[in-house]
Every structure is written in C-alpha cells, then in structure tokens.
N, C-alpha and C positions, 0 to 999 in steps of 0.2 A: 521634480517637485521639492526634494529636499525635506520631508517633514516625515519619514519614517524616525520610528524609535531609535535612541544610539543601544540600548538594550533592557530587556525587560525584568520586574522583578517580580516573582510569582509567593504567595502563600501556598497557594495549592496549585502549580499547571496541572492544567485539564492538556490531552491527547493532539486535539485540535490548535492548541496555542502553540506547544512544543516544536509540531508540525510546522507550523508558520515561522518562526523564530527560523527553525534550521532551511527551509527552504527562501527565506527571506535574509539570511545568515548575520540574524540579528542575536547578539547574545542575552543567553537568558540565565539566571539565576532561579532555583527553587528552594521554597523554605529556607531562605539565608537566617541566621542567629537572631541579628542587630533587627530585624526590620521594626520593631517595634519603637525602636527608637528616632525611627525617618519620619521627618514633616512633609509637608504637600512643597516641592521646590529646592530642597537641600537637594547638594551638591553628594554624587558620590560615585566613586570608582569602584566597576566591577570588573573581578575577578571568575571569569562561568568556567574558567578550567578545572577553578576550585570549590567554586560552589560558595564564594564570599562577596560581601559587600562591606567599603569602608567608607564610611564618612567622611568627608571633606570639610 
C-alpha cells in the first residue's frame, strides 16, 4: 500500500503508539526540543536514535 508513516513525532507517546511504531518499525521521536517550531508539511529529518528533529 505504501502509505505508512516514514516516522512519527510525538509531544507526549502514549504506551500503545510506542508499541506500534516498534512493531511497525517505524521511527519515532518523543518530546523533540524544536517541535514548536514545525508547520503542517515542513520537511524534516529525524534522528530516533537521539531523540531529535531537524528542520529542513
């Protein structure tokens, strides 16, 4: 199908998302720094090993 997420970013993961992410092995970030600075559609590279996000 092709329309899973390339990786998710979370304010607060809940148990049941985290869950999904790793058995879907989709990478996820939580609480990143910047988030408040992302629009609906910006471009941006995540980093889940480190628990960042950069803006593109």
């Amino acid at each position: 199908n092709n329309t899973a997420p390339k990786a998710i970013i979370c304010l607060k993961a809940e148990p049941i998302i985290a869950t999904g992410a790793i058995m879907s092995d989709i990478p996820m970030v939580d609480s990143p720094s910047s988030v408040e600075e992302l629009v609906n559609g910006q471009m941006v590279e995540v980093d889940s090993d480190n628990g960042k996000i950069t803006l593109l």
